[in-house]
N, C-alpha and C positions, 0 to 999 in steps of 0.2 A: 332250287330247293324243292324235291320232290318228297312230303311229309303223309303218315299214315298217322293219325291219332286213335289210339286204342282205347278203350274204358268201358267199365259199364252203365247204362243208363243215367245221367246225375251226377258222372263224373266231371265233367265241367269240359267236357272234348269244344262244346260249342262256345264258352266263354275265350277259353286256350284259343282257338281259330282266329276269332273274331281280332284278338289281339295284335295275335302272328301276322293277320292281314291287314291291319295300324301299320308295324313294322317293317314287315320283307316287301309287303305290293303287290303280295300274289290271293288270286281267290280261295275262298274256301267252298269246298266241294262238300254239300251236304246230301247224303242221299234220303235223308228224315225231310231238308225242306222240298227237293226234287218232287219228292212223293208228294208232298204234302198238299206241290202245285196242283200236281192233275189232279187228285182230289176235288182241287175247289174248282177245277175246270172241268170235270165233271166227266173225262174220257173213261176209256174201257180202263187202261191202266190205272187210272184215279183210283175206278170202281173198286176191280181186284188187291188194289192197297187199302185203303179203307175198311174191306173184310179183315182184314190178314189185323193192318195195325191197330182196329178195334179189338179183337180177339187176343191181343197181344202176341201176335205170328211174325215171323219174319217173311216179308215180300218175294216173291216166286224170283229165284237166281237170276232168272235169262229175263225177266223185267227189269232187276236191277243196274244187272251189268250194260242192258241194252242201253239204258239214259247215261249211267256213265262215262261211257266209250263217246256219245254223242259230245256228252260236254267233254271230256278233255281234249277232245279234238278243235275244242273253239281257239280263236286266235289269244284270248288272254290268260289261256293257261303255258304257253310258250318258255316264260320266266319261270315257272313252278307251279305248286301246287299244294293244297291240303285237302286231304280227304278224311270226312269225319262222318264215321258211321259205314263208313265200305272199305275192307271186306267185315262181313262178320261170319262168316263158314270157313272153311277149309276150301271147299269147293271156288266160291269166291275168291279170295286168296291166289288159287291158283289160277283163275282167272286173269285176275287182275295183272298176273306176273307175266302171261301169257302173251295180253291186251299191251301193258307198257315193252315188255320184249320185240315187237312190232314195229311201236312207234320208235323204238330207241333212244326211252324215257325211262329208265330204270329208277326207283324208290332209293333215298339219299336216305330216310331215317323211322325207324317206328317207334310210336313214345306211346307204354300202356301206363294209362296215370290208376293208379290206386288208389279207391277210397273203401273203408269198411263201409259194411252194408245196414249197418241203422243211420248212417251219417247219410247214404245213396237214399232211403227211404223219404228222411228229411229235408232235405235236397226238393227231393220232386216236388213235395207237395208246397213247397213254395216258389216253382219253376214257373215262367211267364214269359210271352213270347208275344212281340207288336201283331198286330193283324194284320197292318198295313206293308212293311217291310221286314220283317218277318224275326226281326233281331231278339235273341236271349239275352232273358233279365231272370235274377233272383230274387224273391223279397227278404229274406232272409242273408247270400252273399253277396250279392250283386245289383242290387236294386237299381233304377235307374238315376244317375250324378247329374250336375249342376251342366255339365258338358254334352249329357245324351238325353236332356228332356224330350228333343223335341226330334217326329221321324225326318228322317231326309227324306223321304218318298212322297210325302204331304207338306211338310214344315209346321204338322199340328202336333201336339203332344202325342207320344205313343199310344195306341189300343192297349196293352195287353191285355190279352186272354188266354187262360189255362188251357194246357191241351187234354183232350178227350180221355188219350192214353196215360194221362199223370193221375190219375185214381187209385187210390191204394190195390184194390185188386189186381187190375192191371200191370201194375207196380210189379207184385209179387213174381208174375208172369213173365214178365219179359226177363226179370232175375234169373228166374229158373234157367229162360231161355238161354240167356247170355251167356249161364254156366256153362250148358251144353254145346254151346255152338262155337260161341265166339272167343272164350276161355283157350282153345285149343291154339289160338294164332299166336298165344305168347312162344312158344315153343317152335313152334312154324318159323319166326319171324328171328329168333336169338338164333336158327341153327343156321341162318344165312347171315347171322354176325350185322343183320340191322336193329334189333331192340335195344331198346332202351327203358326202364322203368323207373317212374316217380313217383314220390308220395304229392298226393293231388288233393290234402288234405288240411283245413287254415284257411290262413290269408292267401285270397287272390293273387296279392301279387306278390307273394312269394309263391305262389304254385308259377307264377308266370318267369321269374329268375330260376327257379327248378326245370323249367323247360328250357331252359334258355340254352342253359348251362350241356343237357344234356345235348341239347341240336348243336353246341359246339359254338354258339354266337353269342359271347359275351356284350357283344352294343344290345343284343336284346335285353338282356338282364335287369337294367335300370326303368324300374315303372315308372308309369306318366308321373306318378304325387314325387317320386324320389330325385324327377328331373325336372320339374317344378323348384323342389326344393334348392337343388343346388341352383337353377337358375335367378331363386331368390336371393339366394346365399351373396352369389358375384355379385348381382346387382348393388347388395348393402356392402358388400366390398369396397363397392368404385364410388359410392355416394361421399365418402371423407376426402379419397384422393379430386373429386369432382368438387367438392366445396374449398379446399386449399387453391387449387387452380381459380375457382371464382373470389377466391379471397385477396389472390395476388392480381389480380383484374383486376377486382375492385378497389387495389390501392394505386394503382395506375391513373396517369390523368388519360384522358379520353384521346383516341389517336391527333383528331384536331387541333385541340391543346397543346399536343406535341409537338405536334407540324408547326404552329403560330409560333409558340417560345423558340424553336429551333431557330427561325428566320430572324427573331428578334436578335435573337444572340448572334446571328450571322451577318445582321446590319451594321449593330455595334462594334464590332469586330472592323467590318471594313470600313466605319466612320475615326477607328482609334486609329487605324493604319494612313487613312489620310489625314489624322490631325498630325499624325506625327511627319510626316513629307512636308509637310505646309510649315513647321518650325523648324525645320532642319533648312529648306528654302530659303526662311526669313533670317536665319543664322548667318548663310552663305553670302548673303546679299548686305548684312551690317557689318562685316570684313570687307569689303570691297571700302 
């Protein structure tokens, strides 16, 4: 399963991911964390992103595609893949179609999740992200649960920290951008008969049965709380049939018990059989 996730900014492309890759087992391809690495490793690429994704710009093509290419050639994208946040040009795009045309990994599905853009504003500004392993939370949709307190990268609770770029200015900007740049793949992507588009708006996880649906795998559908549920549901199913069963147990005498009176009744039996030989005997023997 080779997946392109579409959206703009705050669309929830990186919750959606995180999930898929719960589910299928396949990584998700982020070129927002990509970047974000060399950043904090402080190379030439880092530097040139940093400019760019401060300013609210989109990262120089032949940067992005260059790390791209690097990871999908890694041995655990073999099974699939998700790519969230590449392509956003046209140029990219074609790229990319180029790139997997090579490998002879061609793209199984594109999903643009739609959300209105006061809800996208909203969104961000309560967007958070661990420091440590790098995982999207929302305070407002997605906060971190009873399940993801604590990073796997450390086994301490999450950092999070707001990113640089989630600032309302900022914000405005890369909207714009997205209009103009990455707006255009919807069309790109329907006239090769792979889009797909959902309302990415509500409940989490019903955006997550919306995707599901569209990727064509209904065992995705059923969210962790809904499969929880029913697994609580059986469980109080079988607890009446489980206590009939201990009830009929418990009117039972103990195997031992049973064993002992068996033999008892088994003595007696062969004590009735010789008293009766022993007077038939004594019968035979007062005719004579």
């Amino acid at each position: 399963m080779r997946i392109v996730l579409l959206g703009a900014p705050g669309s929830g492309k990186g919750t959606q991911s995180q999930r898929l890759v719960e589910r299928v087992h396949i990584p998700q391809i982020s070129t927002g964390d990509l970047l974000r690495s060399a950043v904090a490793r402080g190379t030439e690429l880092g530097r040139l992103a940093r400019e760019a994704m401060e300013g609210g710009r989109l990262v120089d093509d032949s940067l992005v595609l260059g790390m791209i290419r690097e990871r999908v050639g890694e041995p655990d994208t073999r099974r699939g893949f998700i790519l969230d946040g590449f392509p956003r040009n046209l140029a990219q795009a074609h790229a990319l179609d180029h790139l997997l045309e090579s490998l002879r990994r061609p793209l199984d599905a594109v999903v643009q999740l739609e959300v209105d853009y006061k809800e996208l504003v909203r969104r961000l500004a309560g967007r958070r992200s661990c420091a440590d392993c790098g995982r999207v939370f929302n305070l407002l949709t997605s906060p971190p649960g009873p399940d993801s307190t604590l990073c796997p990268k450390t086994g301490h609770p999450h950092r999070l920290v707001q990113r640089p770029d989630d600032n309302e200015a900022t914000v405005a900007e890369r909207l714009r951008v997205y209009d103009e740049k990455t707006r255009p793949l919807i069309d790109f992507y329907r006239a090769r008969g792979l889009l797909q588009v959902i309302d990415a708006e509500g409940d989490v996880d019903a955006v997550t049965r919306r995707l599901a649906k569209a990727l064509g795998e209904p065992a995705l559908a059923k969210s962790p709380k809904k499969k929880a549920a029913a697994k609580k549901k059986a469980v109080a199913k079988k607890k009446p049939e489980a206590r009939k069963t201990a009830a009929k147990a418990g009117r039972r005498k103990p195997a031992a018990k049973r064993t002992a009176a068996a033999s008892v009744r088994k003595a007696r039996a062969a004590a009735k059989v010789r008293h009766t030989a022993r007077r038939a005997a004594a019968a035979r023997r007062g005719k004579r």
